[in-house]
Predicted model as a PDB file, atoms N, CA, C, CB and O in Angstrom, pLDDT in the B-factor column:
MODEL        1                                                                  
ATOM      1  N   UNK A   1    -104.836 128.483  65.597  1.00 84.00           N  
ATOM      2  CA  UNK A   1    -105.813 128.094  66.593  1.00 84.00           C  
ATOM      3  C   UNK A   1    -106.759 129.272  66.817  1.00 84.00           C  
ATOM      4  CB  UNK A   1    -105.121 127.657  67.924  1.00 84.00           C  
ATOM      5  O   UNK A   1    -106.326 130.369  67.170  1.00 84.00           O  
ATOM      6  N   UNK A   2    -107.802 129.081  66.648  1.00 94.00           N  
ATOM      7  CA  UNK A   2    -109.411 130.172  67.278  1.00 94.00           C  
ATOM      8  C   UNK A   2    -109.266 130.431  68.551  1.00 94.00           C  
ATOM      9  CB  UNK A   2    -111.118 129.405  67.283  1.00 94.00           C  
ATOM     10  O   UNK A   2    -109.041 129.598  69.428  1.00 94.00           O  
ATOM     11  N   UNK A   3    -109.342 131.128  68.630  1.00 91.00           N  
ATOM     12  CA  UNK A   3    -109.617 131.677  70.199  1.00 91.00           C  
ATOM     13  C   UNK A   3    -110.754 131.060  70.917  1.00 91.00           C  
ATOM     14  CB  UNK A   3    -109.953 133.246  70.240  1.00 91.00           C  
ATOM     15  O   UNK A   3    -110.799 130.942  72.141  1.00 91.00           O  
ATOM     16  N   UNK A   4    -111.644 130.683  70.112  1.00 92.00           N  
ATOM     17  CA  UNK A   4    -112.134 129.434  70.935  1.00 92.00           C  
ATOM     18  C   UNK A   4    -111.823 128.394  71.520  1.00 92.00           C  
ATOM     19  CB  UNK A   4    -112.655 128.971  70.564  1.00 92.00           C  
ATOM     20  O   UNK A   4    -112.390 127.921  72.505  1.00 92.00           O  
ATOM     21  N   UNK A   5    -110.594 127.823  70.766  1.00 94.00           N  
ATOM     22  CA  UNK A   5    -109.719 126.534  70.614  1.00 94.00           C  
ATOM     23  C   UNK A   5    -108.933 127.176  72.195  1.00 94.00           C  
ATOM     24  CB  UNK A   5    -108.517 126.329  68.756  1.00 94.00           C  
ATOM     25  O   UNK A   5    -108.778 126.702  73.321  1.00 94.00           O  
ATOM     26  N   UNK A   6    -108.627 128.309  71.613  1.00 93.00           N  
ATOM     27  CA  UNK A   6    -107.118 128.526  72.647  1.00 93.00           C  
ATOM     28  C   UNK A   6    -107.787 128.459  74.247  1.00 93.00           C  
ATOM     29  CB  UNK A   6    -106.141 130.495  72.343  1.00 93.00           C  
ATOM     30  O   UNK A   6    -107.308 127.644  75.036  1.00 93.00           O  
ATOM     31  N   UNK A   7    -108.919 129.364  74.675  1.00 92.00           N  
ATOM     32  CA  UNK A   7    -110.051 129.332  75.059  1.00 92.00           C  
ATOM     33  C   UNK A   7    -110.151 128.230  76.414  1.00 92.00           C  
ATOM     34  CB  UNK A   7    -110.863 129.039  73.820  1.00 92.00           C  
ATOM     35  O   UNK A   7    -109.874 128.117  77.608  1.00 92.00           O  
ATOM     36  N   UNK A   8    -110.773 127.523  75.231  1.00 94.00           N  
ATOM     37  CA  UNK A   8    -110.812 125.819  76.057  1.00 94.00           C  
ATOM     38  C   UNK A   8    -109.697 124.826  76.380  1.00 94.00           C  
ATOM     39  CB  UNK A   8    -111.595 124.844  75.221  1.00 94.00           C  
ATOM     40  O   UNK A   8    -109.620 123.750  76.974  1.00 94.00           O  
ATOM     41  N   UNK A   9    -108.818 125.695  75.698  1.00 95.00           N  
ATOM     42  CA  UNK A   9    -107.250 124.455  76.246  1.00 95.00           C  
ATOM     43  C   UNK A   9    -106.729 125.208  77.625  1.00 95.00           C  
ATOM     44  CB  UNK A   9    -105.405 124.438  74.749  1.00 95.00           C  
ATOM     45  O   UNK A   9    -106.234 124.641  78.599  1.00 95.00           O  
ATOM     46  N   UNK A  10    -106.961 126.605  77.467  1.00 95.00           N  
ATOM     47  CA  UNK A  10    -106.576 127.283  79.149  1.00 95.00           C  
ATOM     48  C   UNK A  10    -107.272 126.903  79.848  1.00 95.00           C  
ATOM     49  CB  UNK A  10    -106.629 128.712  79.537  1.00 95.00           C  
ATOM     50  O   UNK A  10    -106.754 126.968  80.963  1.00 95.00           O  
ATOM     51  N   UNK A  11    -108.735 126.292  79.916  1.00 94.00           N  
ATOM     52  CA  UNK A  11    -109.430 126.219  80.946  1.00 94.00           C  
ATOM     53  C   UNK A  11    -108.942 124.431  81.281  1.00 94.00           C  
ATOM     54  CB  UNK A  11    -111.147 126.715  80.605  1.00 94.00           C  
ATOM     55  O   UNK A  11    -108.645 124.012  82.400  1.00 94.00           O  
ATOM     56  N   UNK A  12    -108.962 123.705  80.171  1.00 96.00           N  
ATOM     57  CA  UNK A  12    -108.738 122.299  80.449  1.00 96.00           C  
ATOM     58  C   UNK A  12    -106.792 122.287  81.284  1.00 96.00           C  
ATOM     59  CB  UNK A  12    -108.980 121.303  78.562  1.00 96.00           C  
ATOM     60  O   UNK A  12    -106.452 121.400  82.067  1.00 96.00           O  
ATOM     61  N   UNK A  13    -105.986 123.269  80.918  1.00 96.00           N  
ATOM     62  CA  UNK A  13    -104.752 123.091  81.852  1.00 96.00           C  
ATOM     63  C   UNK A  13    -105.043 123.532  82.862  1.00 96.00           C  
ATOM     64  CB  UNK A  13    -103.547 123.637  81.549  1.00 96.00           C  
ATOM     65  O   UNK A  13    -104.660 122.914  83.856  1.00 96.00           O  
ATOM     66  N   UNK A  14    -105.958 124.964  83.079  1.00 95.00           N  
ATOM     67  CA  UNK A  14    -106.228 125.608  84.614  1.00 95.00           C  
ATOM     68  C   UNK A  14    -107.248 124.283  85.626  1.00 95.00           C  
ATOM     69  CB  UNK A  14    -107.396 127.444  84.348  1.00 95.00           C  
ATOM     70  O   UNK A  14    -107.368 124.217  86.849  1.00 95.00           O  
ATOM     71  N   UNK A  15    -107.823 123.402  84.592  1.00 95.00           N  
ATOM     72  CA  UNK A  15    -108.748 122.510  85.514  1.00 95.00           C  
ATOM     73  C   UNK A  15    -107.889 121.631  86.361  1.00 95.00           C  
ATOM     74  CB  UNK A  15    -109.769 121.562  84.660  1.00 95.00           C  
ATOM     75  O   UNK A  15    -108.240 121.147  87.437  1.00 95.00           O  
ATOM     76  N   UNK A  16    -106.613 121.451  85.720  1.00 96.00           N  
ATOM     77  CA  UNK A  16    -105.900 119.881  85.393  1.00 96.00           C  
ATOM     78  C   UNK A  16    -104.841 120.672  86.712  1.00 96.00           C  
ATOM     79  CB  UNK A  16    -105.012 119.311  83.197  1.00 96.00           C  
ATOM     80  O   UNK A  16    -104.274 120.010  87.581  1.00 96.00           O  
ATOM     81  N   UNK A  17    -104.760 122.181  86.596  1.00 94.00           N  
ATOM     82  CA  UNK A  17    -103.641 122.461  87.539  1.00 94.00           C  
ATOM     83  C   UNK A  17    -104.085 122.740  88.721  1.00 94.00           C  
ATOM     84  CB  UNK A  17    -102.807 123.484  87.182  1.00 94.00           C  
ATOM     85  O   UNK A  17    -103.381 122.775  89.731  1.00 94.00           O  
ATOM     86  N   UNK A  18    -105.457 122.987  88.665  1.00 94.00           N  
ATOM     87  CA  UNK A  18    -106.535 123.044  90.294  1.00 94.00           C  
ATOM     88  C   UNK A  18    -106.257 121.627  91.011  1.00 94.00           C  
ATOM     89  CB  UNK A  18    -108.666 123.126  89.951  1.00 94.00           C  
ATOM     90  O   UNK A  18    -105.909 121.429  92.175  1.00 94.00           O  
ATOM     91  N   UNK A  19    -106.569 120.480  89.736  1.00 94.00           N  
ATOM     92  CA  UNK A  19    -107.033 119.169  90.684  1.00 94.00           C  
ATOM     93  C   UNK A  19    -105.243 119.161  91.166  1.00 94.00           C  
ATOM     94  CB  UNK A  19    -107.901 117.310  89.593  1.00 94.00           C  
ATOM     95  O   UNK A  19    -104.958 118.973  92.349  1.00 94.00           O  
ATOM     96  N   UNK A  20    -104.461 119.320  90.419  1.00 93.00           N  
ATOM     97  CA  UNK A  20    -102.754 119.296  91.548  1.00 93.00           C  
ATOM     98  C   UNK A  20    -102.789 119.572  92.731  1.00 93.00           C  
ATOM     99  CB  UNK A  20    -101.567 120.333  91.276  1.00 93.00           C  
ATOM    100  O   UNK A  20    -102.508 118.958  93.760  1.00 93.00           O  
ATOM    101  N   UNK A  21    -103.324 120.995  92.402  1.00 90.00           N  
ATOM    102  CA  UNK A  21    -102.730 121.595  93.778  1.00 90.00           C  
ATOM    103  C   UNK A  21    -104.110 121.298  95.252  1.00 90.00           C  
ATOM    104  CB  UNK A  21    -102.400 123.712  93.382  1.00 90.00           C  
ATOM    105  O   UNK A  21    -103.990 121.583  96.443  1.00 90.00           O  
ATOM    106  N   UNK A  22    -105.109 120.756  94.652  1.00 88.00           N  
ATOM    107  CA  UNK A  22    -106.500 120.229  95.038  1.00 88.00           C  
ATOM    108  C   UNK A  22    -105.605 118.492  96.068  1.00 88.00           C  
ATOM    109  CB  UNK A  22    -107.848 119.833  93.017  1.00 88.00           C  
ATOM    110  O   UNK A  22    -105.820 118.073  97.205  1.00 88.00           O  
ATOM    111  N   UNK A  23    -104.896 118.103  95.249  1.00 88.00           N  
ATOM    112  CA  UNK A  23    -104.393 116.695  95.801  1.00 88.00           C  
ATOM    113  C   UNK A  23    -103.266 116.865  96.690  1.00 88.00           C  
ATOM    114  CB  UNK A  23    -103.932 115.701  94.659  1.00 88.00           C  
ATOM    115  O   UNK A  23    -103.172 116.167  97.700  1.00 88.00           O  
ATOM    116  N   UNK A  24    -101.941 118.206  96.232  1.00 85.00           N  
ATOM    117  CA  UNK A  24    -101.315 117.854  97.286  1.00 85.00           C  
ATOM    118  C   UNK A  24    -101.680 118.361  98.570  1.00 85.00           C  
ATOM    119  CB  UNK A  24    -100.186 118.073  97.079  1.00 85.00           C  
ATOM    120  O   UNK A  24    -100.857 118.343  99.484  1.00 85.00           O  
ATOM    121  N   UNK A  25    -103.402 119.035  98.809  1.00 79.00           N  
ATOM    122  CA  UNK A  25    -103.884 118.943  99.998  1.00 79.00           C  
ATOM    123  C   UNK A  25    -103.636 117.701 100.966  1.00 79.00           C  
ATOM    124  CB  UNK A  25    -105.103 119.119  99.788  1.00 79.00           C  
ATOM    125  O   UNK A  25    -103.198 117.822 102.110  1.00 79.00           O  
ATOM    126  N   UNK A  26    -103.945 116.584 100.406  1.00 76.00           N  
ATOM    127  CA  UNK A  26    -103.786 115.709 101.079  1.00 76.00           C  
ATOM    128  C   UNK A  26    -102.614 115.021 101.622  1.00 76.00           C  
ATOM    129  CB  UNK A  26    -104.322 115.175 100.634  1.00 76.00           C  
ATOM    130  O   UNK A  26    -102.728 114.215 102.545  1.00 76.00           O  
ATOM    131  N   UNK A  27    -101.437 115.326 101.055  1.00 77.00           N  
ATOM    132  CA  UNK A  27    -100.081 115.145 101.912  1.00 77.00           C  
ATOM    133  C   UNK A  27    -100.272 115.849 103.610  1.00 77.00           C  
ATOM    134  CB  UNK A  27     -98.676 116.098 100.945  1.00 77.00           C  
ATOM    135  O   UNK A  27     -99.764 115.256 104.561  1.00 77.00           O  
ATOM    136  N   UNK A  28    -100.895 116.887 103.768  1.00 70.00           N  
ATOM    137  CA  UNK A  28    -100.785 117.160 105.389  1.00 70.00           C  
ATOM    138  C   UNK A  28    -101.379 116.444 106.032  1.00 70.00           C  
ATOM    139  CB  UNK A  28    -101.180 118.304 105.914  1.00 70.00           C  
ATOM    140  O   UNK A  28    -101.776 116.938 107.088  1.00 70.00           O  
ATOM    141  N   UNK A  29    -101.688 115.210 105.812  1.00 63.00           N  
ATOM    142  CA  UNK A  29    -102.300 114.352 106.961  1.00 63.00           C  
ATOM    143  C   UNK A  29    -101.557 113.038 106.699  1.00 63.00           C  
ATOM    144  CB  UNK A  29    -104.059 114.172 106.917  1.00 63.00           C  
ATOM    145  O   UNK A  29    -102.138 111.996 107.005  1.00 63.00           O  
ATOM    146  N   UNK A  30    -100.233 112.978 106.119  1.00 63.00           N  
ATOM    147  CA  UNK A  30     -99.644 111.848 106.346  1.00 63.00           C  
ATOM    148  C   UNK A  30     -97.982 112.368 106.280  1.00 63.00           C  
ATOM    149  CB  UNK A  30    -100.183 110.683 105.237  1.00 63.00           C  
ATOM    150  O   UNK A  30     -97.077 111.634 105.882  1.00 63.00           O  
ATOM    151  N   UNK A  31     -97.812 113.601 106.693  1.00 68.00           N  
ATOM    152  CA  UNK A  31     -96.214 113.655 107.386  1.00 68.00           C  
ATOM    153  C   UNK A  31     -95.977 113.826 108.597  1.00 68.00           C  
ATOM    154  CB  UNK A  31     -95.403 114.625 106.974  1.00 68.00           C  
ATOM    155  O   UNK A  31     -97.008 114.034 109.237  1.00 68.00           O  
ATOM    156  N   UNK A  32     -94.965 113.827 109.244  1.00 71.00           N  
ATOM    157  CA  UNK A  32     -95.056 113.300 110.576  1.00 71.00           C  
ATOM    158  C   UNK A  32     -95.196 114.686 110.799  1.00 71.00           C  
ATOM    159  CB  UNK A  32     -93.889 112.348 111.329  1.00 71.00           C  
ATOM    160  O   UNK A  32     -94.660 115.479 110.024  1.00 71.00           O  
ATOM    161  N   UNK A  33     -95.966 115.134 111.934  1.00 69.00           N  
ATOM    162  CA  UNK A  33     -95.793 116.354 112.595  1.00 69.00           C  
ATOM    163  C   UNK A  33     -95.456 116.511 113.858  1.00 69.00           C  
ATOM    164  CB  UNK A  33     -96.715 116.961 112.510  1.00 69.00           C  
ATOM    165  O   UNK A  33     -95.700 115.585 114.631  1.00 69.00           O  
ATOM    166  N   UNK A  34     -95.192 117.012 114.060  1.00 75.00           N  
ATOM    167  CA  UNK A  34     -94.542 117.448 115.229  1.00 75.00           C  
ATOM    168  C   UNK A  34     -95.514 118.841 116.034  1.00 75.00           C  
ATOM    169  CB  UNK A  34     -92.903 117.909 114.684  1.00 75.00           C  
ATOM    170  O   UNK A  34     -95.380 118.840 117.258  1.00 75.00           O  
ATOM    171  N   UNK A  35     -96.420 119.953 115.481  1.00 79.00           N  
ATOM    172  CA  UNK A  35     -97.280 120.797 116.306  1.00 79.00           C  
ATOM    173  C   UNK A  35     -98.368 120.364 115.107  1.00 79.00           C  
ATOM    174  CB  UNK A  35     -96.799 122.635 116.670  1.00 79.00           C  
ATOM    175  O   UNK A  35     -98.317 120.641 113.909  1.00 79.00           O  
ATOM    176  N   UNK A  36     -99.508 119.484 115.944  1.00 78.00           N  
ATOM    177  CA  UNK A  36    -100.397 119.520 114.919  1.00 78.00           C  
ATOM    178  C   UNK A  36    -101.305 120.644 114.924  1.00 78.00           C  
ATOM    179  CB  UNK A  36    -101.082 118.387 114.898  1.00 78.00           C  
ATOM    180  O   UNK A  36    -102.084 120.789 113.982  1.00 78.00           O  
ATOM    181  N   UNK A  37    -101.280 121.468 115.914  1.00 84.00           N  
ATOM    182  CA  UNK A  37    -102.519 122.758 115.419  1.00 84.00           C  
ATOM    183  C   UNK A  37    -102.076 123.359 114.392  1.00 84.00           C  
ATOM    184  CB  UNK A  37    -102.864 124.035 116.460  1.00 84.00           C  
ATOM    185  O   UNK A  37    -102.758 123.633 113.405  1.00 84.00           O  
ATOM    186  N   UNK A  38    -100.056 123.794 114.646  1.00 81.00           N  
ATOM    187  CA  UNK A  38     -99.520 124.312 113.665  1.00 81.00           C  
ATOM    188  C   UNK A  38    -100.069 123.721 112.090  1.00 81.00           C  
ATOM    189  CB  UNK A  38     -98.105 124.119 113.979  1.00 81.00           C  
ATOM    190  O   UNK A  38    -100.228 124.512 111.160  1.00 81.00           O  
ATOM    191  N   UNK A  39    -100.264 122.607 111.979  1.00 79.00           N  
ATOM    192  CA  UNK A  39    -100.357 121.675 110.627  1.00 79.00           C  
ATOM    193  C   UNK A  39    -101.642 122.047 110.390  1.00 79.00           C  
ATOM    194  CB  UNK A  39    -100.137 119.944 110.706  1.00 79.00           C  
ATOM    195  O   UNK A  39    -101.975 122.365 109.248  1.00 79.00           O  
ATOM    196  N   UNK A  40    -102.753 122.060 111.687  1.00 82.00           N  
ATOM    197  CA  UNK A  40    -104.091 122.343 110.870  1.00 82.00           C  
ATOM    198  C   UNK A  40    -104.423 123.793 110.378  1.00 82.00           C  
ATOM    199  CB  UNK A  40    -105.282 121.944 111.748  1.00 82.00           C  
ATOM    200  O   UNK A  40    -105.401 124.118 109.705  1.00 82.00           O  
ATOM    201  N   UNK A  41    -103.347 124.661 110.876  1.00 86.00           N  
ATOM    202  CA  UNK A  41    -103.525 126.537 110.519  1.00 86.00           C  
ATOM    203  C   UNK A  41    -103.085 126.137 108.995  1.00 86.00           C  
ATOM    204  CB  UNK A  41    -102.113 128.068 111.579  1.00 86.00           C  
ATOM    205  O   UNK A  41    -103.792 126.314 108.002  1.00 86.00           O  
ATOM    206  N   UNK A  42    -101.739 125.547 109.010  1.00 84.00           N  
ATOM    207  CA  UNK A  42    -101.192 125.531 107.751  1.00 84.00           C  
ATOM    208  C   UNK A  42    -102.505 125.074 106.503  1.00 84.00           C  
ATOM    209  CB  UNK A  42     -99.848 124.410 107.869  1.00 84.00           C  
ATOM    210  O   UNK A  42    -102.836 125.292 105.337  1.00 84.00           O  
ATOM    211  N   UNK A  43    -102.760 124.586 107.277  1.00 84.00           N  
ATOM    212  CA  UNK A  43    -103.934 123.515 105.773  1.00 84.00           C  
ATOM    213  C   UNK A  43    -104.855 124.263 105.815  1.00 84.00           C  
ATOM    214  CB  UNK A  43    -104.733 121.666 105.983  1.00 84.00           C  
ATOM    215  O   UNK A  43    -105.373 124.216 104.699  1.00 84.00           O  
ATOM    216  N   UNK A  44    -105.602 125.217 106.691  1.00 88.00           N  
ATOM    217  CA  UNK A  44    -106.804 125.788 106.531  1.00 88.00           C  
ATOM    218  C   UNK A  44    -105.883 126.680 105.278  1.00 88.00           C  
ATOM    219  CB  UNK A  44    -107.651 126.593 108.049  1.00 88.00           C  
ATOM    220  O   UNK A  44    -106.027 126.394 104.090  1.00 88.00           O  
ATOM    221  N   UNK A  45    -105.108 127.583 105.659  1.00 90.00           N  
ATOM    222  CA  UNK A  45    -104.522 128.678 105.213  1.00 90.00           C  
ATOM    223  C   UNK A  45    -104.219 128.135 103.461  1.00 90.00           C  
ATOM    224  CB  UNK A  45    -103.093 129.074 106.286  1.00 90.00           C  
ATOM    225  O   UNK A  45    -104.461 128.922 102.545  1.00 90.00           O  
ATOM    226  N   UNK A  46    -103.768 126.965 103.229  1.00 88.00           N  
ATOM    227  CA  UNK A  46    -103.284 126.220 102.031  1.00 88.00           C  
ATOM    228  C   UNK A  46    -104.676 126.167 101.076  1.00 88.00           C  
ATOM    229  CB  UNK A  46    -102.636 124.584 102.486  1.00 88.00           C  
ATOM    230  O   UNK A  46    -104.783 126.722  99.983  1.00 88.00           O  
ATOM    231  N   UNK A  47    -105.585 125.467 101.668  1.00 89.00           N  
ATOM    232  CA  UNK A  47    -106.902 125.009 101.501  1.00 89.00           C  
ATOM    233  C   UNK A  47    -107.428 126.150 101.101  1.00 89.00           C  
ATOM    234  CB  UNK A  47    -107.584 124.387 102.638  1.00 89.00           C  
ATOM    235  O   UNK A  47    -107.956 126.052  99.994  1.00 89.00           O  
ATOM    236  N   UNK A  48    -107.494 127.352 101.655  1.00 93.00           N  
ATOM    237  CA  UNK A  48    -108.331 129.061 101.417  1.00 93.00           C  
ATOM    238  C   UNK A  48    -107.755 129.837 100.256  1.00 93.00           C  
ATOM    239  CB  UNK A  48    -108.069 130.260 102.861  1.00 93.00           C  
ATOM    240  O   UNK A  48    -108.151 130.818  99.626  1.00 93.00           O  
ATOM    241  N   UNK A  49    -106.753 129.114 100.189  1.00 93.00           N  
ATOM    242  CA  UNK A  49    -105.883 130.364  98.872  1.00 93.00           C  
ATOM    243  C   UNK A  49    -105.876 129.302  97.575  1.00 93.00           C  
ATOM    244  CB  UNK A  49    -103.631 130.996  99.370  1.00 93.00           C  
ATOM    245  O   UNK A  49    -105.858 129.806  96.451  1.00 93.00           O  
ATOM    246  N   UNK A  50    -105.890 127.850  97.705  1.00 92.00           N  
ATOM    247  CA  UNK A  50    -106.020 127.425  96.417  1.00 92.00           C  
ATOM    248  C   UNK A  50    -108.002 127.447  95.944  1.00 92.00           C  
ATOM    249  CB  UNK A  50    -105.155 125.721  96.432  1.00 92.00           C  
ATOM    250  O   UNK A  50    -108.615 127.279  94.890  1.00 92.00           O  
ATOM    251  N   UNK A  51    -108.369 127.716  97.238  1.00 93.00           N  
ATOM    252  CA  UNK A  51    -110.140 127.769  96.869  1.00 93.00           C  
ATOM    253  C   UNK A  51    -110.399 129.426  96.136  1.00 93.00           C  
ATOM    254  CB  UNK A  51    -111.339 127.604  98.757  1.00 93.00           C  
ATOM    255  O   UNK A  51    -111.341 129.651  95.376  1.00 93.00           O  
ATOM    256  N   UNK A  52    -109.519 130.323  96.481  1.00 96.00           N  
ATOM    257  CA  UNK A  52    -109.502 131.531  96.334  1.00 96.00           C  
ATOM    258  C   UNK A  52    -108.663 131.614  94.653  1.00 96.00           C  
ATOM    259  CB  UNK A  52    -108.770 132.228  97.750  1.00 96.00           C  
ATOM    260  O   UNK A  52    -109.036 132.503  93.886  1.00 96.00           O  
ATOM    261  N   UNK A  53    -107.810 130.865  94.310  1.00 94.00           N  
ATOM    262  CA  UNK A  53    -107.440 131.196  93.172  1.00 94.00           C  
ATOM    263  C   UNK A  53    -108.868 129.882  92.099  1.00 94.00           C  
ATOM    264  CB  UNK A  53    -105.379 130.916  93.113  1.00 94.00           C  
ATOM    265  O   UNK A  53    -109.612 130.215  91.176  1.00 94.00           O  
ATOM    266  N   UNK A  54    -108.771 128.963  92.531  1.00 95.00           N  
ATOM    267  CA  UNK A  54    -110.108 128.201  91.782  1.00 95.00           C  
ATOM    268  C   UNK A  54    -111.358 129.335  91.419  1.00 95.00           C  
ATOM    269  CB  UNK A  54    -110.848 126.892  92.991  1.00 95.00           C  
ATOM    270  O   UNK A  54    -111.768 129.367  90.259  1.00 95.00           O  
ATOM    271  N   UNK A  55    -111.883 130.159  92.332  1.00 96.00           N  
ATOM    272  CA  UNK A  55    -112.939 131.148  92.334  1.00 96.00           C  
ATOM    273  C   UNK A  55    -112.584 131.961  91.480  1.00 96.00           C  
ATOM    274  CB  UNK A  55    -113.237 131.795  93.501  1.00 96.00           C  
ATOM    275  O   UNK A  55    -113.406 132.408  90.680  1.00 96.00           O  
ATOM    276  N   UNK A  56    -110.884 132.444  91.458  1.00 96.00           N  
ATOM    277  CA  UNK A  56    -110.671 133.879  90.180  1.00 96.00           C  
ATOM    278  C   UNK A  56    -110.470 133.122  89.357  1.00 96.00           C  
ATOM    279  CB  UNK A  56    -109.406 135.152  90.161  1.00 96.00           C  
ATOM    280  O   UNK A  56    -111.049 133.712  88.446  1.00 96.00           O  
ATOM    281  N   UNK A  57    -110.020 132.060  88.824  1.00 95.00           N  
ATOM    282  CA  UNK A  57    -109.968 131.451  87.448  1.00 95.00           C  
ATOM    283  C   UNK A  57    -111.181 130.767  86.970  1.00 95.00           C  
ATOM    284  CB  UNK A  57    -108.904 130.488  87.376  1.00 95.00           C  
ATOM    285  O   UNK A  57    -111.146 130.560  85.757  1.00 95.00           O  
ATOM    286  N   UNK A  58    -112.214 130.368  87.550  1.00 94.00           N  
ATOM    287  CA  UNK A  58    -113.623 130.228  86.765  1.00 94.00           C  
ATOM    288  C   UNK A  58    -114.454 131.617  86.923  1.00 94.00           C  
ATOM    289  CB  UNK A  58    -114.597 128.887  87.443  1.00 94.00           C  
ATOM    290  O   UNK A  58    -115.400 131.733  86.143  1.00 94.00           O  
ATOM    291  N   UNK A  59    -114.222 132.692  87.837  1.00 96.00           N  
ATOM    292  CA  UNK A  59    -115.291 133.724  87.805  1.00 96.00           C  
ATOM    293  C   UNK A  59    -114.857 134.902  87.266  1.00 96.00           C  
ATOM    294  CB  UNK A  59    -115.832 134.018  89.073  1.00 96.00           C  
ATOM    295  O   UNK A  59    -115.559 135.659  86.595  1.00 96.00           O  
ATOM    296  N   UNK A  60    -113.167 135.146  87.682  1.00 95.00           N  
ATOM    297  CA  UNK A  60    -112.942 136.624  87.307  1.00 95.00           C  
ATOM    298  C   UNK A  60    -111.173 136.774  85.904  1.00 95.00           C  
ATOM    299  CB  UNK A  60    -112.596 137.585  89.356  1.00 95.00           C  
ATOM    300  O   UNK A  60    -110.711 137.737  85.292  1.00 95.00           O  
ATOM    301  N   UNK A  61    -110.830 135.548  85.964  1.00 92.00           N  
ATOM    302  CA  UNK A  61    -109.900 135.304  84.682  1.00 92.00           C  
ATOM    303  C   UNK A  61    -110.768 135.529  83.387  1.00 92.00           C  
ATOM    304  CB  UNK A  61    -109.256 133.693  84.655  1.00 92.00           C  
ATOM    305  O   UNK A  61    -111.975 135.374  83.199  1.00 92.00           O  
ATOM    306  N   UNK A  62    -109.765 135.941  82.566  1.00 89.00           N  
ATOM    307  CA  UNK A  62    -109.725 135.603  80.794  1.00 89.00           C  
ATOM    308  C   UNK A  62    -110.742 134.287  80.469  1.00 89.00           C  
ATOM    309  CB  UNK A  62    -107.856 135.065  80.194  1.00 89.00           C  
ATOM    310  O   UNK A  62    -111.628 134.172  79.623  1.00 89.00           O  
ATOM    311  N   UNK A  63    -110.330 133.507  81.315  1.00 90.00           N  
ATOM    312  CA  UNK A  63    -110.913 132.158  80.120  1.00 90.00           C  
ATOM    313  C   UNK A  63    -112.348 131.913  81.449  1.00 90.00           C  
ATOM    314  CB  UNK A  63    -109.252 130.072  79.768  1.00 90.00           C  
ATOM    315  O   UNK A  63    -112.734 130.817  81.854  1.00 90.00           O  
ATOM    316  N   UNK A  64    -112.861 133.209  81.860  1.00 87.00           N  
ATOM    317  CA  UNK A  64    -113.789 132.755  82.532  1.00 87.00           C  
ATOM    318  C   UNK A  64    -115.529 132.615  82.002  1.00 87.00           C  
ATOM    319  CB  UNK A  64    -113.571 133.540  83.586  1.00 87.00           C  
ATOM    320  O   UNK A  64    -116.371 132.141  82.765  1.00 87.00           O  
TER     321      UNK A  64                                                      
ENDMDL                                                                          
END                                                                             
């Protein structure tokens, strides 16, 4: 495989493993909670670090 090849298959699994962790965002708005501010810190905090690793894997990774 070219390193071109190899290249574009890291970026097509890193895309495929963003939209994952991009979806199980949406589980915090359908388990039961019990402190919802607690739930909305949690999700900002969830939400900021998978936006923060999306930003180093298209701007500052290998296959960027």
């Amino acid at each position: 495989m070219k390193q071109k090849e190899r290249i574009a298959m890291q970026a097509i699994l890193a895309e495929e493993a963003i939209a994952k962790l991009m979806a199980v965002s949406r589980l915090y708005g359908v388990e039961e909670i019990h402190d919802e501010e607690q739930a909305k810190a949690d999700y900002e905090i969830w939400r900021k670090k998978v936006e923060e690793f999306r930003d180093w894997v298209w701007h500052e990774s290998p296959i960027a």
